[in-house]
C-alpha positions, 0 to 999 in steps of 0.5 A: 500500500502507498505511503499516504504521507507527503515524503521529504528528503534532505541530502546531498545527491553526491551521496544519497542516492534516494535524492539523486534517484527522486531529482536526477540532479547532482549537488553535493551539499543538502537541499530539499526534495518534497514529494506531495500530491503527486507534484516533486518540489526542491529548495535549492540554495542560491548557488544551485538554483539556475542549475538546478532550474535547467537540470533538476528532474522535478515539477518545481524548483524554489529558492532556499532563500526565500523562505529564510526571509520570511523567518519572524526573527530578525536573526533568520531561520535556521536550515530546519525552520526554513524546511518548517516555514515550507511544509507549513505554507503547504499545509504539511505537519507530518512527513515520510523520511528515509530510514536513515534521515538525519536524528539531529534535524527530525529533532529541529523539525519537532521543535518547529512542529513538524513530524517525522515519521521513518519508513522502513524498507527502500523509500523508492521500491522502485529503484529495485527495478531497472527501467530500459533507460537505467539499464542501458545506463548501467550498461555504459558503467559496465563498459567503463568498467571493462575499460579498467579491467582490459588496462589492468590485463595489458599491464600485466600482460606487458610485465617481466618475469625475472628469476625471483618472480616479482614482476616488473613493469617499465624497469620498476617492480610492479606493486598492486599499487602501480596497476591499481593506478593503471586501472583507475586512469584508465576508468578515468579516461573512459568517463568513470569514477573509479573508488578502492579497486582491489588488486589483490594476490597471494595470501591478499587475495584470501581476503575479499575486500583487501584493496592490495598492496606491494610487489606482484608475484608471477604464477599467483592467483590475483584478483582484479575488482572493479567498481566504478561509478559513471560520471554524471549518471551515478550508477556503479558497474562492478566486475571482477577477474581472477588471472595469472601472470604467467604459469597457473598451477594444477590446484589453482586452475583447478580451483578457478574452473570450479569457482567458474563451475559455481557462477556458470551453475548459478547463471543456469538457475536463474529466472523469475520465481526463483529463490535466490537463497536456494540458488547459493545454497546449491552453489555452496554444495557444489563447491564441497562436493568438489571438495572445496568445503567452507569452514575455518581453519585456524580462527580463519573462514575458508571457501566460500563464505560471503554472499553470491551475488547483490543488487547493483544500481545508483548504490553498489550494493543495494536491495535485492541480496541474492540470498534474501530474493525471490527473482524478479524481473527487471532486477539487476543482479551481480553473481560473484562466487568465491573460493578462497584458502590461505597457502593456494589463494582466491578466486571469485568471478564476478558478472552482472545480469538483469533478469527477464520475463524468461530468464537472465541477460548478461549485462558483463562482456568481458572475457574470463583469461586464466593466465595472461 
C-alpha cells in the first residue's frame, strides 16, 4: 500500500542516492526534495538554483532563500525552520523520511512542529527495478568498467618475469599499487569514477575486500575488482577477474574452473520465481562436493563464505541480496562466487545480469583469461 504521507528528503545527491534517484540532479551539499500530491518540489540554495532550474528532474524548483526571509526573527531561520516555514505554507505537519534521515534535524523539525515519521524498507521500491533507460545506463558503467579491467590485463600482460618472480613493469617492480593506478586512469579516461579497486594476490587475495598492496608475484592467483561509478549518471558497474601472470598451477586452475563451475551453475538457475537463497545454497554444495568445503581453519573462514551475488544500481550494493530474493524481473543482479584458502589463494568471478520475463541477460562482456 502507498505511503499516504507527503515524503521529504534532505541530502546531498553526491551521496544519497534516494535524492539523486527522486531529482536526477547532482549537488553535493543538502537541499530539499518534497514529494506531495503527486507534484516533486526542491529548495535549492542560491548557488544551485539556475542549475538546478535547467537540470533538476522535478515539477518545481524554489529558492532556499526565500523562505529564510520570511523567518519572524530578525536573526533568520535556521536550515530546519526554513524546511518548517515550507511544509507549513503547504499545509504539511507530518512527513515520510528515509530510514536513515538525519536524528539531529527530525529533532529541529519537532521543535518547529513538524513530524517525522521513518519508513522502513527502500523509500523508492522502485529503484529495485531497472527501467530500459537505467539499464542501458548501467550498461555504459559496465563498459567503463571493462575499460579498467582490459588496462589492468595489458599491464600485466606487458610485465617481466625475472628469476625471483616479482614482476616488473617499465624497469620498476610492479606493486598492486602501480596497476591499481593503471586501472583507475584508465576508468578515468573512459568517463568513470573509479573508488578502492582491489588488486589483490597471494595470501591478499584470501581476503575479499583487501584493496592490495606491494610487489606482484608471477604464477599467483590475483584478483582484479572493479567498481566504478559513471560520471554524471551515478550508477556503479562492478566486475571482477581472477588471472595469472604467467604459469597457473594444477590446484589453482583447478580451483578457478570450479569457482567458474559455481557462477556458470548459478547463471543456469536463474529466472523469475526463483529463490535466490536456494540458488547459493546449491552453489555452496557444489563447491564441497568438489571438495572445496567452507569452514575455518585456524580462527580463519575458508571457501566460500560471503554472499553470491547483490543488487547493483545508483548504490553498489543495494536491495535485492541474492540470498534474501525471490527473482524478479527487471532486477539487476551481480553473481560473484568465491573460493578462497590461505597457502593456494582466491578466486571469485564476478558478472552482472538483469533478469527477464524468461530468464537472465548478461549485462558483463568481458572475457574470463586464466593466465595472461
Amino acid at each position: 500500500m502507498p505511503n499516504p504521507l507527503p515524503r521529504l528528503i534532505v541530502a546531498d545527491s553526491e551521496r544519497d542516492p534516494d535524492m539523486l534517484y527522486a531529482t536526477r540532479f547532482f549537488a553535493p551539499d543538502p537541499f530539499v526534495f518534497l514529494s506531495h500530491r503527486g507534484k516533486s518540489t526542491v529548495l535549492l540554495s542560491d548557488l544551485e538554483i539556475d542549475r538546478g532550474r535547467r537540470d533538476a528532474q522535478v515539477d518545481e524548483v524554489l529558492a532556499l532563500s526565500d523562505w529564510a526571509k520570511r523567518a519572524p526573527s530578525k536573526k533568520g531561520a535556521t536550515f530546519a525552520g526554513q524546511i518548517a516555514l515550507f511544509l507549513r505554507s503547504r499545509r504539511i505537519k507530518r512527513v515520510s523520511v528515509p530510514h536513515d534521515f538525519a536524528l539531529g534535524l527530525s529533532q529541529e523539525l519537532a521543535a518547529e512542529g513538524v513530524q517525522t515519521v521513518a519508513q522502513s524498507g527502500l523509500f523508492f521500491p522502485e529503484r529495485e527495478y531497472k527501467t530500459p533507460a537505467e539499464l542501458r545506463t548501467l550498461r555504459r558503467a559496465l563498459a567503463v568498467t571493462e575499460a579498467g579491467m582490459a588496462r589492468g590485463i595489458e599491464v600485466l600482460r606487458a610485465s617481466q618475469i625475472p628469476k625471483n618472480k616479482v614482476l616488473r613493469w617499465n624497469s620498476r617492480p610492479l606493486t598492486a599499487e602501480i596497476l591499481r593506478a593503471e586501472i583507475e586512469s584508465a576508468i578515468l579516461r573512459a568517463g568513470g569514477v573509479p573508488a578502492n579497486t582491489i588488486v589483490a594476490g597471494g595470501e591478499q587475495a584470501c581476503d575479499p575486500h583487501e584493496r592490495g598492496s606491494g610487489p606482484l608475484k608471477a604464477d599467483t592467483l590475483l584478483i582484479l575488482d572493479i567498481f566504478p561509478r559513471l560520471s554524471g549518471a551515478g550508477y556503479f558497474g562492478d566486475m571482477t577477474r581472477t588471472v595469472v601472470r604467467g604459469r597457473a598451477s594444477e590446484a589453482q586452475r583447478q580451483l578457478w574452473h570450479t569457482v567458474l563451475e559455481g557462477q556458470k551453475l548459478a547463471l543456469k538457475t536463474m529466472k523469475p520465481g526463483a529463490d535466490g537463497r536456494g540458488i547459493q545454497d546449491a552453489v555452496k554444495n557444489l563447491f564441497t562436493e568438489r571438495g572445496y568445503p567452507t569452514e575455518q581453519r585456524k580462527g580463519r573462514w575458508c571457501g566460500f563464505f560471503h554472499g553470491l551475488g547483490h543488487g547493483l544500481g545508483l548504490e553498489l550494493h543495494e536491495s535485492p541480496r541474492m540470498s534474501a530474493t525471490i527473482l524478479k524481473p527487471g532486477q539487476v543482479i551481480t553473481v560473484e562466487p568465491g573460493l578462497y584458502y590461505p597457502g593456494l589463494g582466491g578466486v571469485r568471478h564476478e558478472d552482472v545480469v538483469t533478469v527477464t520475463e524468461k530468464g537472465i541477460r548478461m549485462l558483463s562482456r568481458f572475457p574470463k583469461p586464466l593466465e595472461v
